[in-house]
Each structure stands twice: as structure tokens, then as C-alpha cells.
C-alpha positions in Angstrom: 66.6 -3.3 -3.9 65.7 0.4 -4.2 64.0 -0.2 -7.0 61.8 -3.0 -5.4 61.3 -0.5 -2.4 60.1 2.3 -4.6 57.8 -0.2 -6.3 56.5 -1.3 -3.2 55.9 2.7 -2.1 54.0 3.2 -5.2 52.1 0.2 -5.3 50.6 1.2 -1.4 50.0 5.0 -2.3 47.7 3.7 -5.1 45.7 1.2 -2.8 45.7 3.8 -0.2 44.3 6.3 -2.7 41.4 3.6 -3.9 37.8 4.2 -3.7 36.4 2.6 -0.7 33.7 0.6 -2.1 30.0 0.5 -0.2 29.5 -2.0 2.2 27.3 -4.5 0.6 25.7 -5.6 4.0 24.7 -2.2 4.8 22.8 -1.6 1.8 21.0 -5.6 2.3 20.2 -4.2 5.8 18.1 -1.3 4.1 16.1 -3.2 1.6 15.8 -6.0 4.4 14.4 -2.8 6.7 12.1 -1.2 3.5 10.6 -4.7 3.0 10.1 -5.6 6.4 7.7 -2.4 6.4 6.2 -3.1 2.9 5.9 -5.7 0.2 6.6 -4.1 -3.0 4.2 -4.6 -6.5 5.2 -3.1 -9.8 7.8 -0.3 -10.3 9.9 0.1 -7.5 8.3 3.0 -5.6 8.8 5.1 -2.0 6.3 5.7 0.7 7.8 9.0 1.5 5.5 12.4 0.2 2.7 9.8 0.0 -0.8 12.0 0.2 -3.1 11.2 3.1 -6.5 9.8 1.8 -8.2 13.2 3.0 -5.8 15.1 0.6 -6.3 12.6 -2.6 -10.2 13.2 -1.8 -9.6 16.7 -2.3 -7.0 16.1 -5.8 -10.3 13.7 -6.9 -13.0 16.9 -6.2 -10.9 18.7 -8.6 -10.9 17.0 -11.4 -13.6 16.9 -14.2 -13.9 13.4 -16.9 -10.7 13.9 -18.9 -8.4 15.2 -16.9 -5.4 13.4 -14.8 -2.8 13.6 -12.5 0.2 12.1 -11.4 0.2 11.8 -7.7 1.4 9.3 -4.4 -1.5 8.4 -1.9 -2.2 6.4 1.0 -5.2 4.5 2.0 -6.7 1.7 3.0 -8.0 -1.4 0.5 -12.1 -1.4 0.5 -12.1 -3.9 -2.1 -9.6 -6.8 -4.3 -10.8 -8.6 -7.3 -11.0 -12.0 -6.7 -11.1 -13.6 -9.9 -7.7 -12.4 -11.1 -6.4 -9.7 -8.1 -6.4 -7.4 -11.4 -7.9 -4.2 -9.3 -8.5 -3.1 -6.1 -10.8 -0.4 -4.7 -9.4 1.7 -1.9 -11.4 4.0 0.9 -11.6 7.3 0.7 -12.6 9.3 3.5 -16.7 11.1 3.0 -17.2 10.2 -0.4 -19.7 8.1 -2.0 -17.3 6.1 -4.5 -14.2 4.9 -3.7 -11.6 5.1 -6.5 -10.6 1.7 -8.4 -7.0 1.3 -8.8 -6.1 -0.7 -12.2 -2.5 -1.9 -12.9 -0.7 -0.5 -15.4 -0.6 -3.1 -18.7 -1.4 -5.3 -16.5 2.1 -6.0 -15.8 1.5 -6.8 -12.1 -1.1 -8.1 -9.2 -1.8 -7.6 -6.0 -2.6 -10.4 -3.4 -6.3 -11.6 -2.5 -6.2 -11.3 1.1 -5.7 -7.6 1.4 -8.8 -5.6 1.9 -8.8 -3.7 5.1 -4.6 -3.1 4.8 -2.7 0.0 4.0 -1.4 0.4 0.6 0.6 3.4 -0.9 -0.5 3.6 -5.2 1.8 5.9 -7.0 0.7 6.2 -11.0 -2.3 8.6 -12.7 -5.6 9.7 -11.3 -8.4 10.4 -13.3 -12.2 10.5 -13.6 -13.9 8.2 -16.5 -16.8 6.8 -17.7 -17.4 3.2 -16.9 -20.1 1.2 -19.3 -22.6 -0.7 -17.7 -20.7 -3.7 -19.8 -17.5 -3.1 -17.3 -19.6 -2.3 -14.7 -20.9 -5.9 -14.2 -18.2 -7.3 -15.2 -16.2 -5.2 -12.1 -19.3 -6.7 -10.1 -18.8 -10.5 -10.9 -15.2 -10.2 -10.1 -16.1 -8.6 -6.9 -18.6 -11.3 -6.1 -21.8 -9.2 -6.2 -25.2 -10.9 -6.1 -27.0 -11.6 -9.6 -29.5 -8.8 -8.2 -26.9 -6.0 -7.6 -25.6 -6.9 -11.2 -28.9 -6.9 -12.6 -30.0 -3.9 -11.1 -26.6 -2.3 -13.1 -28.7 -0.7 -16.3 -26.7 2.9 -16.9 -23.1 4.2 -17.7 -21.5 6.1 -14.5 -19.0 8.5 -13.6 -16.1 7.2 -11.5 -12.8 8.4 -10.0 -9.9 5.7 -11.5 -6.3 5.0 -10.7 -3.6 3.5 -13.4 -1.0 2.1 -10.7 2.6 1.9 -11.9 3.6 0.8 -8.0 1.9 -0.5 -5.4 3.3 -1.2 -1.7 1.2 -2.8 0.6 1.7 -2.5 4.6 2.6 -5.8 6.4 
């Protein structure tokens, strides 16, 4: 009897001493709460540190063709592809161009019926080339007139984005 006392000791000092483990409901409530906020595209990404548009204007003025950087922003979608929702164009504040956002490898989309909603991009800016090949090509996926694609006739400079995440606003 002593022995099935000390057992029984023993045995509750060793639950009592076990890990509590996390409360499975509490972490659902968080993602429920994250997506509620945002619907989530490619990598897994945060909207915290997210630049403001006005400050990734000011990363883009820095840069010269070549160079990149690996930076957060927030802004709002100008533009969506509508062939394949394989690129987006977002709004910069002042600036003639606004940069197109590419996905990395392709590996993920973005929905059609976006334009005009805040996104957060996390991935590499840069400034390229684009051929006037791409260029209309860009254009007939955007749904430019025959005339604006015609009138395309020289290479230009332009600010880019490779998006490993995206999270778009709902």
C-alpha cells in the first residue's frame, strides 16, 4: 500500500511539473484576427515596419539601373494584369512611374479585382531596363489601346519590384 501511495506521489509531481502546452484556440484566434485584416499571397509575410509609399519613393530616387534593395512598403494598387494577375503596378506618391511589382518564380498571383486597395509587397527593389518587346506585351495585358501599344517604339527605364509576399487589405 505504501508503495502504491509513493507511486501515486510520484506519478502527480511529474504531471504537475509538465509543460503546459499553448492553447491551440488562442493561436486560431490570431491568424483568424491577421486574416481578417489581410489576405495573405506568397511567403508568409508581416505588415509591421512596412515603409509608407512617401518613404519607398525616396528608397526608389536612390537607386541607379543595377542596384537593389530589400525592403517592406505600403501602397495602394494603380494597376493588375488581367490576362494572368502575374503583376501589379502600385501608386507612388509625385512620381511619373509607378513601380511594377512581379512575383517571384512566378510561384504565386494576386486577384483581378484589386486596383484601388492597399497592399503591403515585401521582396527586392530595383531599377531596370524594360525592351519595348515587354513593354507591349505589359500593355496588352493591361488592356491598352492598339494606339498606346503602337506608339511604344524605345527601351525605358523603370523602377521594379520582385515580390516574395504580398498581403492585400480587405
Amino acid at each position: 500500500m505504501r508503495t502504491s501511495v509513493l507511486l501515486l506521489v510520484l506519478f502527480l509531481a511529474f504531471i504537475s511539473c509538465k509543460e503546459k502546452a499553448p492553447d491551440k484556440n488562442s493561436e486560431l484566434t490570431l491568424l483568424q484576427t491577421d486574416q481578417q485584416e489581410y489576405e495573405s499571397f506568397g511567403e508568409k509575410i508581416s505588415a509591421n515596419n512596412s515603409l509608407s509609399a512617401q518613404a519607398m519613393k525616396l528608397q526608389y530616387e536612390k537607386l541607379e539601373l543595377g542596384d537593389t534593395i530589400s525592403v517592406k512598403f505600403t501602397a495602394k494598387v494603380n494597376s493588375v494584369c488581367k490576362m494572368k494577375r502575374c503583376w501589379m503596378k502600385l501608386e507612388l506618391p509625385e512620381t511619373e512611374e509607378d513601380p511594377m511589382v512581379k512575383f517571384r518564380e512566378y510561384g504565386f498571383f494576386v486577384p483581378k479585382d484589386i486596383e484601388g486597395k492597399e497592399v503591403v509587397v515585401e521582396g527586392i527593389a530595383f531599377i531596370e531596363e524594360i525592351s519595348v518587346e515587354d513593354q507591349e506585351h505589359f500593355a496588352k495585358d493591361a488592356g491598352k489601346a492598339v494606339e498606346e501599344i503602337e506608339a511604344i517604339v524605345e527601351p525605358k527605364r523603370s523602377l521594379g519590384f520582385l515580390a516574395h509576399g504580398v498581403l492585400v487589405k480587405k
